[in-house]
Structures are given as C-alpha cells and as structure tokens.
N, C-alpha and C positions, 0 to 999 in steps of 0.2 A: 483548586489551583490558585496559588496567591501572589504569580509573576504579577506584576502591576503592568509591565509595559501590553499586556496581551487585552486588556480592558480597550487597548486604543487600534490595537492590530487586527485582532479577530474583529471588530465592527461590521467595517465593510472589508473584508476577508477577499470575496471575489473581485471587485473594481481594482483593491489592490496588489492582488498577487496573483490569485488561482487564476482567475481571467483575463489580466492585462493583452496576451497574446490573442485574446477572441471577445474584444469588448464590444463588437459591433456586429459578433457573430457565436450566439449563443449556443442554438441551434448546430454549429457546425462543431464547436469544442464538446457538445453533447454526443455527436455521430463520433468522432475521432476516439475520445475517450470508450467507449463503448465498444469499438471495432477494438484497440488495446487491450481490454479487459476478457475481449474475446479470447484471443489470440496467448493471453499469459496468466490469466485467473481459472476462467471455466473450466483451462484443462484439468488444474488442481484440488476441484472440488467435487465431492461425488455423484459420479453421473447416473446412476442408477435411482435412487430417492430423490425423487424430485417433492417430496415431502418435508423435505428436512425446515427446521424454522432455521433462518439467516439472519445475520444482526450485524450492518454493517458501520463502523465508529469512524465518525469523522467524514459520513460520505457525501459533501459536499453538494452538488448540483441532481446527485442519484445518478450518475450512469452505471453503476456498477450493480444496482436493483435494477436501471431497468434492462442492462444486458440479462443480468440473471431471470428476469421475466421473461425477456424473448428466449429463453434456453429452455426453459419449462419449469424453472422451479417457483413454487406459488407461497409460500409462506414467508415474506420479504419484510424486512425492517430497516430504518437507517436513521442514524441521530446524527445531528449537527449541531455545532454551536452557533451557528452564523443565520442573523434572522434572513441575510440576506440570498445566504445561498440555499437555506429553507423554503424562502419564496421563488426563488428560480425554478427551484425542482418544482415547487407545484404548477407552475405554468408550464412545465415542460410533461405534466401531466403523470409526475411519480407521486401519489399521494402518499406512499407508504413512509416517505420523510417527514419528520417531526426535529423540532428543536428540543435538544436538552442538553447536558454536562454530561458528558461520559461517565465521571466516577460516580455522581450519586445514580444516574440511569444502571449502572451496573452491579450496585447494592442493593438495588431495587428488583435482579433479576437473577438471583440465584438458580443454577442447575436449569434453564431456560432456552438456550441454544444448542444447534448441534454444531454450527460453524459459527466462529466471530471474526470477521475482516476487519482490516485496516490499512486503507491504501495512502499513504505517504502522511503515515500521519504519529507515528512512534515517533519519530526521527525532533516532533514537537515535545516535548517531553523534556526533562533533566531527567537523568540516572537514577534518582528516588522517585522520583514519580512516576518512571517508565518501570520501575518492580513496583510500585503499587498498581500500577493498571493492567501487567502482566497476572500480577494475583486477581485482581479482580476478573481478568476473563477470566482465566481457568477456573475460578470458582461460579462462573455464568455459566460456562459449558455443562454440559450434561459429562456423564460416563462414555468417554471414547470420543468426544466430538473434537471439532479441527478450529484449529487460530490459523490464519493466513495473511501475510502482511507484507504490503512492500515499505520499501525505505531506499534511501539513496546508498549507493555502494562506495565505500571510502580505497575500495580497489582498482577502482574504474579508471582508465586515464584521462586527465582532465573533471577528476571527481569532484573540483571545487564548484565547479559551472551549475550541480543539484545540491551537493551539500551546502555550500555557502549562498545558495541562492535565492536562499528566503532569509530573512533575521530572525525569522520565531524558530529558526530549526536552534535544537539543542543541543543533540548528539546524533553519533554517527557511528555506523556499523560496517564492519565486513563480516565475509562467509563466515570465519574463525568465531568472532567475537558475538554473530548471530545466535549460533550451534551452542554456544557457553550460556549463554545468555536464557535461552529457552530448555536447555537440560537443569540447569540451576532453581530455572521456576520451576520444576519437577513435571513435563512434558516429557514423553518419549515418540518415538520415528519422528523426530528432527532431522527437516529436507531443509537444505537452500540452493533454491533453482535461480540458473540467468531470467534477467528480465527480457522481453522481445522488443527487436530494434527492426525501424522499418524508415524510410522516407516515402512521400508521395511520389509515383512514377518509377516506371517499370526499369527505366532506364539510371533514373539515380538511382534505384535502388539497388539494381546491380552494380553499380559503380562504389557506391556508399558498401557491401558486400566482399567486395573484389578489396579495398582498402581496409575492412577491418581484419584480413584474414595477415593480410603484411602486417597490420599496428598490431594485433593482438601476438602473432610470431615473435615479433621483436620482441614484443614483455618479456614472453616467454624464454627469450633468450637472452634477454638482460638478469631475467631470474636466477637463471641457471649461472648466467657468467657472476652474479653472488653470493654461490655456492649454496640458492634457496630452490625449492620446487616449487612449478606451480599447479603441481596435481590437486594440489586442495583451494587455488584459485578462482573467483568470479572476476570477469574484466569489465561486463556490461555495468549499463550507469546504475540501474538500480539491483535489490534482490528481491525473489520470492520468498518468505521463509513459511515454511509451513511444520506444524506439530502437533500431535495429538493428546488428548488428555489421557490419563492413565485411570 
C-alpha cells in the first residue's frame, strides 16, 4: 500500500479514530464490541468445528478473537497494522494479535485458513487494492472456507455518519454492489445480512425499535413511490457479507 497519507493516519490509529468514543475507557469499548460481535458475527460462522484455524484482518484491539475464544473456537489469529492497537490487545490479554501488513502476511499464507474476517476494514482500501486483497483471501482460504466482512452500508439512512466518518475510508458498498463484487472474485453462496442495532437500555431500546419500524416503512415506501423495490434492500448502517470459496 503506497497512500502516503496512511503513514500519518494508521500511527496512532486508536487515540484517533477507533477509540476517540472510549479513550478513558478501554476495557468498556472491549465488552461492547464483543457483545456486537456476539450478537452479528458468531451466528455466521460455523458452529459446529470449533477447530477451524480463523484469521482475523485488520482486528484492531482483538475483540472479535477474544469473543471467538469465549464461544469455543481455539485456533485464533489477528493481524493489525497498528503498533498501537497491537499493544492494547496484549494488555487486554489477547495474545494471539500480532502486527503485520495484510498483503505481504497473506502471501505468506496460502490455502491456510478455513475463515478469514474483516470487520470495518475493506471499506479502507481503493477499488484496486480491495480486488487485490479480495484475491489474496481467497487464495489463503483453504477448499470451501468462508470470507466474512462488515463495512458500512451506503443504503442506510443517514449513511454518511459511517461512510464518511473516518478519512481513510475509500469506498463504499451496498447489498447489490457487495453480491458483484464477491461473485466476480470467483466465491459462490454469496449472503449479505443486516448488521445488528441495539442502544443501552431496555427502554431506549424499545423506543429506538418502535422508531426504526416507521423510518424503515417510509424508505420503503418512498422506494416503491419511485417505481424501485426494496426486496433486495439493507437499511441498517452496516452489512455482513459473507461467501465461500469454491
């Protein structure tokens, strides 16, 4: 990767961006994100083999190793570029994060995985880089294994608030252009699932609930009042995309 502005960005990566909302509460962005990962990862990854080797790109502080540890899966990896969010995890007691560069780490591991993750981390990329790192998994994956990835949904209302909310993001995806995107790398059962929305408390949450059934409604019927459907719609902020190698 030869963006020059990312030399000054990724440095300290968490002070600036990932953590600005839990700078004083690391521990807590650790639980949160975890309980997340719960609730809209684990279900899509197979629950039967808890043997599988997992490689997760770009996994910042490790909560999504260490949700996948507390689920029972044991063969755990995660690379990051960030010396800083490297060091976080290991005080947060996920050893199995290591620093390194995704592309040369992924040449380095041909036919190696049976799942490779990526949570909010394509969306960093330009369009030539995100098909060479798209080739690079699938050719990490083993025969059959799964790519799982969120990214921000350019469907969402109010989608600018995650797409445009970082300056390293590059591009931006919906369902449609997800679904192209991963049949074109040559993957087949191409899923793109909602991502899971929740607030703290029983009571916003039912209020926050009760409000997206209206706002979502509407879309839906501004879709249709121009003359588009939206059965093949996501509205939530982010997607799951998930696909398997052939």
């Amino acid at each position: 990767m030869s963006v020059r502005y990312r030399n000054f960005f990724y440095t300290e990566y968490y002070n600036r961006q990932s953590g600005r909302d839990f700078s004083n509460d690391i521990a807590g962005k650790f639980i949160n994100e975890q309980y997340q990962f719960l609730k809209e990862i684990i279900p899509y990854l197979p629950a039967k083999n808890k043997e599988l080797e997992i490689l997760d790109l770009g996994c910042g502080i490790g909560s999504l190793i260490a949700c996948c540890k507390n689920c029972g899966y044991k063969n755990l990896k995660g690379i990051d570029i960030s010396d800083q969010q490297v060091e976080i995890a290991h005080q947060l007691k996920v050893k199995e994060v290591e620093k390194a560069d995704i592309f040369t780490y992924l040449k380095d591991h041909e036919a190696s995985f049976d799942v490779i993750s990526g949570m909010d981390i394509i969306e960093h990329f330009t369009k030539d880089e995100l098909i060479d790192l798209i080739i690079l998994i699938r050719n990490s994956l083993r025969k059959g294994g799964m790519a799982i990835f969120r990214t921000p949904n350019m469907d969402a209302p109010m989608a600018n608030v995650f797409a445009m909310g970082d300056f390293t993001h590059e591009n931006f995806l919906n369902k449609n252009a997800a679904e192209q995107m991963m049949l074109s790398m040559d993957f087949k059962n191409v899923e793109v699932f909602p991502s899971f929305m929740y607030v703290k408390g029983r009571l916003k949450n039912f209020l926050r609930r009760m409000l997206w059934l209206k706002i979502s409604y509407s879309i839906k019927l501004l879709l249709f009042a121009t003359g588009r459907s939206s059965k093949h719609i996501i509205l939530t902020p982010n997607l799951i995309i998930r696909a398997q190698k052939k």
